[in-house]
C-alpha positions as CSV (number, residue, x, y, z in Angstrom):
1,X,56.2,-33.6,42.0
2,X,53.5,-31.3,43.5
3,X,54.8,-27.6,44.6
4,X,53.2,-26.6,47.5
5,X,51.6,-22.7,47.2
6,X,52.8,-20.7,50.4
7,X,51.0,-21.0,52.8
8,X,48.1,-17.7,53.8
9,X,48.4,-16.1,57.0
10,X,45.6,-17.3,59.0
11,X,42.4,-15.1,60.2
12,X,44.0,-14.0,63.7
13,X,47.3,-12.8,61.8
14,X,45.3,-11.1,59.3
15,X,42.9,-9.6,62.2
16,X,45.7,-8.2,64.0
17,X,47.4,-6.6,60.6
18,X,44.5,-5.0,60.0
19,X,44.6,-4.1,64.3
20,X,47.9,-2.6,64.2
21,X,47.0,-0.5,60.9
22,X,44.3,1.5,62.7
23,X,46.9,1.9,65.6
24,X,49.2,3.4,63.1
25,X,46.7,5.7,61.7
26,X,45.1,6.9,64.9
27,X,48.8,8.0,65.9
28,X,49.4,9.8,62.6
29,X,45.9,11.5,62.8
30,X,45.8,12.3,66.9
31,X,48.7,14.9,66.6
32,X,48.1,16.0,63.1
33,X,44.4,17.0,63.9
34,X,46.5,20.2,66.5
35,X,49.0,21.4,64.7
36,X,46.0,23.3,62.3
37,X,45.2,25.0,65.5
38,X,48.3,26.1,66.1
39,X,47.9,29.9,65.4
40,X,44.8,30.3,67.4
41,X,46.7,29.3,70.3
42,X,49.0,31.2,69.6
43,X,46.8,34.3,69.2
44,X,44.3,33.2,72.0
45,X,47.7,33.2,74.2
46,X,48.9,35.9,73.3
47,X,52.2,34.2,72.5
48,X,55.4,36.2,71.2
49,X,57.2,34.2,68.6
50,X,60.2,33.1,71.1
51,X,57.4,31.9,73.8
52,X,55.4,30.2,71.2
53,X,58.7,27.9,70.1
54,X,59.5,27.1,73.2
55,X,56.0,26.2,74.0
56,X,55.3,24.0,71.0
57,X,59.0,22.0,71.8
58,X,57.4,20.7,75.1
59,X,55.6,17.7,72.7
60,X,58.9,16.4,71.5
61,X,60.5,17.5,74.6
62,X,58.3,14.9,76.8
63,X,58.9,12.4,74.1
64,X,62.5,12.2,74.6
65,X,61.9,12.0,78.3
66,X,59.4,8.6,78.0
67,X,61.4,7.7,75.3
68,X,63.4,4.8,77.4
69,X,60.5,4.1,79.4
70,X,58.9,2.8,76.0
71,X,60.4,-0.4,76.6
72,X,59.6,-1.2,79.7
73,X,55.7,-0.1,79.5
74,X,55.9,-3.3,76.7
75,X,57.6,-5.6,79.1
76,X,54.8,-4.9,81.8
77,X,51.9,-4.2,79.4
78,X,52.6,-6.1,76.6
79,X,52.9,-4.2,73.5
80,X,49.2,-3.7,72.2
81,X,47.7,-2.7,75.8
82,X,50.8,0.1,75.4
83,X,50.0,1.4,72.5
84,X,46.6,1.5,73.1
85,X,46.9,3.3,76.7
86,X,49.6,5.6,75.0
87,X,46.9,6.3,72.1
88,X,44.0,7.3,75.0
89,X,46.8,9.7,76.9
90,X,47.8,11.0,73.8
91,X,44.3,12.3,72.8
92,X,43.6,13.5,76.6
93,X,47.0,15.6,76.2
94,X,46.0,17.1,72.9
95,X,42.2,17.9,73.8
96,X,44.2,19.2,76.9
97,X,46.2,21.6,74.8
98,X,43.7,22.9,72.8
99,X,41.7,23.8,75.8
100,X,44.3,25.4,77.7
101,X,43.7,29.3,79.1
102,X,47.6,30.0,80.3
103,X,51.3,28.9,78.1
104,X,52.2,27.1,81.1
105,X,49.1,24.8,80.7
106,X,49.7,24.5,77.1
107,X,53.4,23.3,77.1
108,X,52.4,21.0,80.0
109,X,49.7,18.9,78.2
110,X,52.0,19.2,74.9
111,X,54.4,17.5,77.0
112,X,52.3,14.6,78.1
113,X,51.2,14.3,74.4
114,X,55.0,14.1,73.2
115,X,55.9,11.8,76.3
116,X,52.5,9.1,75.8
117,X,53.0,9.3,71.7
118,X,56.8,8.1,72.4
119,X,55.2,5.3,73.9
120,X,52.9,4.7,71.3
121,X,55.3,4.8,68.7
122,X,57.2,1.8,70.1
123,X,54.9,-0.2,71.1
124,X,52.6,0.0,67.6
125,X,56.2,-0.6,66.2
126,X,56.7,-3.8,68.4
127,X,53.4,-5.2,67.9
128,X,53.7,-4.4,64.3
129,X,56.9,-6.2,64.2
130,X,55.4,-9.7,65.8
131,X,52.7,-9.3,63.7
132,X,55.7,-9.4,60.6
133,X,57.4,-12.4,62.2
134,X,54.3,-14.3,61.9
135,X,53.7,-13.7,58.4
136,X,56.9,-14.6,57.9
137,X,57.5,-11.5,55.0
138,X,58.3,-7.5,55.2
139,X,54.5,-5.5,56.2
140,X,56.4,-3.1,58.6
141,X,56.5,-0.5,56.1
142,X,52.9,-0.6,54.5
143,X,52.2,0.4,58.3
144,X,54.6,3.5,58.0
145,X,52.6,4.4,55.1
146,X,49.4,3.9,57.1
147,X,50.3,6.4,59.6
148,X,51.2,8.8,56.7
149,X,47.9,8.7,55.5
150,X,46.8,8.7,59.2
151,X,48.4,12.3,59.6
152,X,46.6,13.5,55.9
153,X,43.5,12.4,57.6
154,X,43.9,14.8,60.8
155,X,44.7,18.0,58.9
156,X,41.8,17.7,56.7
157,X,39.5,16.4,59.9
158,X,40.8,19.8,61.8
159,X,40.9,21.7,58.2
160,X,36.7,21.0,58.0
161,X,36.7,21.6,61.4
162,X,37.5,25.1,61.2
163,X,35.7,25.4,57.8
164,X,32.6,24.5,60.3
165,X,33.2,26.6,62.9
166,X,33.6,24.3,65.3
167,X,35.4,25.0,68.7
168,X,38.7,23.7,69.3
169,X,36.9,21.9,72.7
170,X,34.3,20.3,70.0
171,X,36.8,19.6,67.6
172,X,39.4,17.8,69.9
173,X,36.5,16.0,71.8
174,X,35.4,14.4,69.1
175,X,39.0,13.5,67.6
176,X,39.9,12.2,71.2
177,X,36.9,9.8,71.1
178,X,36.6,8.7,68.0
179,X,40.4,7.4,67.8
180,X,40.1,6.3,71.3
181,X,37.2,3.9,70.2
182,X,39.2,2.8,67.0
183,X,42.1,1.8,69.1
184,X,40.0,-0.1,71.5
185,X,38.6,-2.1,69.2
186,X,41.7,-2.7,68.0
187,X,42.7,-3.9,71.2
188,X,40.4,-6.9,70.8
189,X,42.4,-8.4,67.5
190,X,45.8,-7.7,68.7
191,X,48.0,-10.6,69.0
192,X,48.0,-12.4,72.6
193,X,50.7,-14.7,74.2
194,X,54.3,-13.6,75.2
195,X,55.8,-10.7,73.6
196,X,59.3,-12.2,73.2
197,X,57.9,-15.0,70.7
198,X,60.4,-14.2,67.3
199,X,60.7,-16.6,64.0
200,X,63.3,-18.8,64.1
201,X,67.3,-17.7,63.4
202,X,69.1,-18.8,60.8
203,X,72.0,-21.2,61.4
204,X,74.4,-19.2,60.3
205,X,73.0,-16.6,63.6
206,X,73.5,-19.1,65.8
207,X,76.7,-20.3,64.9
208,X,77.9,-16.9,65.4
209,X,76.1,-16.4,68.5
210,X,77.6,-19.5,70.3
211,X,81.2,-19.0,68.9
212,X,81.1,-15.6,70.3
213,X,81.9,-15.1,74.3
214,X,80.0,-12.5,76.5
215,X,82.0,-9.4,76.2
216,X,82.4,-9.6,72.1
217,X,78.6,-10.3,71.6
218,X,78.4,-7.1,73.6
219,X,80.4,-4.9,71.9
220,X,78.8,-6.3,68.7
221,X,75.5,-5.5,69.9
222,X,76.4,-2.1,70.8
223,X,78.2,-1.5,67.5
224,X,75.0,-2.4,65.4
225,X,72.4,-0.9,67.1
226,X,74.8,2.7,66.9
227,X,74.7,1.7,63.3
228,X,71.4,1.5,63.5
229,X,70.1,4.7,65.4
230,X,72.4,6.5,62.4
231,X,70.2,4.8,59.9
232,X,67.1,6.1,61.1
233,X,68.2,9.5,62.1
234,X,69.6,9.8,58.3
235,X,65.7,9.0,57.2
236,X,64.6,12.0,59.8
237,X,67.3,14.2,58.6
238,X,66.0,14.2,55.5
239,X,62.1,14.4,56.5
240,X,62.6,17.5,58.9
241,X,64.7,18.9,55.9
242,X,61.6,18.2,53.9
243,X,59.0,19.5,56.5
244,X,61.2,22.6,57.6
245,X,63.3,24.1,55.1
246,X,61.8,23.3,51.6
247,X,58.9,25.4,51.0
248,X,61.7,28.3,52.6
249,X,64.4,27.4,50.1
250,X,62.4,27.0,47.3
251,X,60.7,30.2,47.5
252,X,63.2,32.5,49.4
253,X,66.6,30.9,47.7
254,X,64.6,30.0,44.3
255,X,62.2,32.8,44.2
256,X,59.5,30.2,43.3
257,X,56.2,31.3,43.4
258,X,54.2,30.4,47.1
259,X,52.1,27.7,45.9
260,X,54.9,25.8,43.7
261,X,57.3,26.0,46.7
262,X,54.6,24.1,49.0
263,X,55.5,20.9,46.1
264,X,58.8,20.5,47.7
265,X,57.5,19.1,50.8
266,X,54.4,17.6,48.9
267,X,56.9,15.6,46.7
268,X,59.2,14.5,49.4
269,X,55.9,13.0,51.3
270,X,54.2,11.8,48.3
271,X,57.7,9.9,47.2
272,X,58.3,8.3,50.7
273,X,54.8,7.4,50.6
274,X,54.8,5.2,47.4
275,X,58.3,3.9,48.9
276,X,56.3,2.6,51.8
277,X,53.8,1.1,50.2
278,X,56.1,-0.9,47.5
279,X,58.6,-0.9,50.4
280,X,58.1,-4.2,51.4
281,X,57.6,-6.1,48.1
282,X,60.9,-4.6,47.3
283,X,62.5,-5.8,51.1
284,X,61.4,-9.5,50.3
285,X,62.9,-9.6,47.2
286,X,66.2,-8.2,47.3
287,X,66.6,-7.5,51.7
288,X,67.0,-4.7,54.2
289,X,70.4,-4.1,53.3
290,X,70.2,-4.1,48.9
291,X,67.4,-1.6,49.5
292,X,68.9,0.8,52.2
293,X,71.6,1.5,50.3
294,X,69.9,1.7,46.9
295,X,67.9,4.4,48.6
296,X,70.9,6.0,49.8
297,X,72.4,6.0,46.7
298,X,68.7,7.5,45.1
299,X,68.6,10.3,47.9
300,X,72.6,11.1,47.3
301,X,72.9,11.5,43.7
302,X,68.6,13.0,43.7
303,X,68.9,16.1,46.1
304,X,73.2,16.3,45.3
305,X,72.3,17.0,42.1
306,X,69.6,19.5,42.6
307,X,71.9,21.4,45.5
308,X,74.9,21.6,42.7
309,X,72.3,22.7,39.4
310,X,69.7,24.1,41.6
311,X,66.6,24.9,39.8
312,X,62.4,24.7,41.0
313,X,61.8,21.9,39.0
314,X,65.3,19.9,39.5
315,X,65.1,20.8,43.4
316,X,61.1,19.3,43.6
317,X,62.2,16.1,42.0
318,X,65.5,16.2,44.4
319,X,63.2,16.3,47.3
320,X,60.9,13.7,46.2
321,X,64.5,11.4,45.2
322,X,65.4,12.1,48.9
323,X,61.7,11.1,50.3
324,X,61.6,8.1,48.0
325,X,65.3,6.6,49.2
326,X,65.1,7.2,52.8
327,X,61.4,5.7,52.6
328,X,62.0,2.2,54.6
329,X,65.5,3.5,56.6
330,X,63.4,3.9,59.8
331,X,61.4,1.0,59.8
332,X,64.0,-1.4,58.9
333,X,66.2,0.2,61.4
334,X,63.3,-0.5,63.7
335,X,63.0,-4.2,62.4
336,X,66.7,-4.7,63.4
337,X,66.6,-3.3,66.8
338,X,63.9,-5.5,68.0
339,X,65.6,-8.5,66.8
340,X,68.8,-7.7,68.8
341,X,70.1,-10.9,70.8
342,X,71.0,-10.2,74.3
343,X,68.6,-7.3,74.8
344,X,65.3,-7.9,76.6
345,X,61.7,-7.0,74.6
346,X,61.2,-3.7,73.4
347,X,64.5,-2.3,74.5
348,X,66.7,-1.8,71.0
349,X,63.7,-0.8,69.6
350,X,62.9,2.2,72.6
351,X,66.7,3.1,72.1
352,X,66.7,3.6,68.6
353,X,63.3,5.4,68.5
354,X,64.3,7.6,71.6
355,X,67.8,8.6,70.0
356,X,66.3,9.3,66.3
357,X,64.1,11.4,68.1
358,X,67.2,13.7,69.7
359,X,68.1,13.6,65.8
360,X,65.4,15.2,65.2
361,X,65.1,17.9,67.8
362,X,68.8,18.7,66.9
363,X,68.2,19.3,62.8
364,X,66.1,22.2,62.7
365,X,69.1,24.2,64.9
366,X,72.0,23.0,63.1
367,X,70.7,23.2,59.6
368,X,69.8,26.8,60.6
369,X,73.5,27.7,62.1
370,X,74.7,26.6,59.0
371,X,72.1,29.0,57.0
372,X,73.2,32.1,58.8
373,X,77.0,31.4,58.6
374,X,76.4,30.2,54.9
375,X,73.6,29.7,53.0
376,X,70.3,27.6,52.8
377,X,71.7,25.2,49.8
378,X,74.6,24.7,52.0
379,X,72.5,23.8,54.8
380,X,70.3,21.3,52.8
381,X,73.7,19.1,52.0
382,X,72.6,17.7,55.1
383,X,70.1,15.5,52.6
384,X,72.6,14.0,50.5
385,X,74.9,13.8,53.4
386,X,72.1,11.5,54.8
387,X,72.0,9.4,51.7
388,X,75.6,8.6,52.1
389,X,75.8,8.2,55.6
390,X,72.8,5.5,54.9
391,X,74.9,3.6,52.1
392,X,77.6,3.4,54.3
393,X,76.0,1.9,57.5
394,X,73.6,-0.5,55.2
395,X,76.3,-3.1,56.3
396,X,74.4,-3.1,59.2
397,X,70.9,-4.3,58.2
398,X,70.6,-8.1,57.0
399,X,69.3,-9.2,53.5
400,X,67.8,-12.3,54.9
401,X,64.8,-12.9,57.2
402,X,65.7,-14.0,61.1
């Protein structure tokens, strides 16, 4: 009896994982080649502290605003000519904010930026995802990890940059164009054809779909894809707690030393990085759900454990726990949503990515409340909380493939 070797993705498949790759770094680099700039805006503007945070809350201000549009521009566009026309918007918002001579000027192109990177963001996601379906194995989070090393790309591009001495107008020009070209060729090797096409359901799906009537397969919908938007906004919980509040805690709360305080942050990324990347081998073998709450469980019992014996070295290791464990909650979450029945193309996923994102506008101010009436380590529970909150709704996510 001869075993027959799976079979390997053909050239097209593999030309379009490859396509939506550089989409997914181009959106992690676009944005991340700013923020460097930030305090010569600032200064240049002659921004008070107040002005300058409302300013810089314009970009995920206008992405909250698109958000629900997301879906539609991949219904009319399809989903690789949206991400593509949201990549050339994004750059023209961001060279636009780095040019800009007034705050008003400033927040507006910010805004454009936030709102055509909300667009982006879905549709790389939904192309990403039929790319998946036709490999017929988890790749959705090696692309995650893509557009992490996209974003370590753009600081060090605008980092040199300013080594140079290179205006922000020459600077942003040449970010703008360069990513613009790599997404248009891109463009060429995306996927064509409908973008509803999906792998087929198991039996046990169908079954279920056809013994349930309208109104239950509604609710049921609506009940999992709330599930779901928790799911990912416990995986941005724990980044923005990463990205705002560890370097803070670990050398105000800690008295660490400047330098070693930056590792918090450092560990948490470098951990959800290597989760990515082994994410998916990890996804095929034991499925969404075994993993999700695995990594619950991980980020629970990692940053619970620094929060209750808190110490530099115990609370750098519970930051990289957290960032290891929540490392494939947002993309699976993702995965899910798109794969809703009864919802047309693009839509759970624009909901999902569009309410994570009020998630994450909301953290920073509610972790801080809690600060000022507490204390930081009590604000940071918000990490573990997250963990549990994740083993909990795993239920949610399947451990087969559709």
């Amino acid at each position: 009896m001869t075993v027959e070797a799976p079979s390997r993705p053909a050239l097209a498949e593999r030309q379009a994982r490859v396509a939506v790759a550089v989409l997914f770094f181009t959106n992690g680099a676009l944005f991340a080649n700013l923020l460097p700039r930030y305090p010569q805006i600032k200064a240049d503007l002659g921004m008070s502290s107040t002005v300058y945070g409302l300013a810089v809350a314009a970009f995920p201000a206008g992405a909250i605003a698109a958000g629900l549009a997301a879906g539609v521009a991949v219904r009319r566009l399809g989903s690789a000519r949206a991400a593509v026309l949201g990549t050339l918007l994004t750059g023209a918002g961001i060279l636009a904010a780095g040019l800009a001579d007034s705050v008003v000027l400033f927040a507006g192109a910010l805004f454009l930026a936030g709102a055509m990177d909300a667009v982006t963001d879905v549709a790389q996601n939904a192309h990403g995802l039929r790319v998946q379906r036709r490999y017929g194995r988890s790749i959705i989070n090696s692309f995650h990890a893509i557009w992490s090393i996209g974003a370590v790309a753009g600081g060090s591009m605008a980092a040199a940059a300013i080594a140079l001495g290179l205006s922000r107008g020459q600077h942003l020009t040449v970010s703008a164009l360069v990513f613009a070209a790599a997404a248009c060729v891109a463009l060429r090797y995306c996927l064509s054809g409908p973008e509803s096409e999906s792998g087929p359901v198991p039996d046990t799906d169908r079954r279920a779909v056809r013994a349930a009537g309208p109104e239950t397969r509604g609710r049921r919908t609506a009940y999992v894809l709330a599930a779901l938007v928790l799911i990912a906004t416990a995986g941005t919980l724990v980044e923005d707690a990463g990205s705002s509040w560890a370097t803070l805690y670990l050398s105000g709360s800690l008295h660490a030393a400047v330098t070693l305080a930056a590792f918090g942050y450092i560990a948490l990324v470098g951990a959800q990085f290597i989760g990515r990347i082994i994410g998916d081998r990890l996804v095929d073998r034991f499925g969404q759900r075994t993993v999700a709450r695995a990594g619950g469980l991980i980020t629970a019992v990692g940053m619970g454990l620094a929060l209750a014996a808190p110490s530099v070295p115990g609370t750098i290791l519970g930051f990289a726990a957290a960032g290891f464990g929540v490392a494939t909650l947002v993309p699976a979450a993702m995965q899910e949503a798109d794969e809703l029945p009864g919802l047309k193309p693009g839509s759970g996923l624009a909901i999902v990515s569009w309410l994570m994102r009020l998630g994450f506008l909301a953290s920073p101010p509610i972790v801080g409340l809690v600060t000022d009436a507490t204390s930081l380590r009590v604000g940071l529970l918000v990490v573990p909380l997250a963990g549990v909150l994740a083993l909990l709704l795993a239920g949610a996510l399947r451990n087969g493939h559709r």
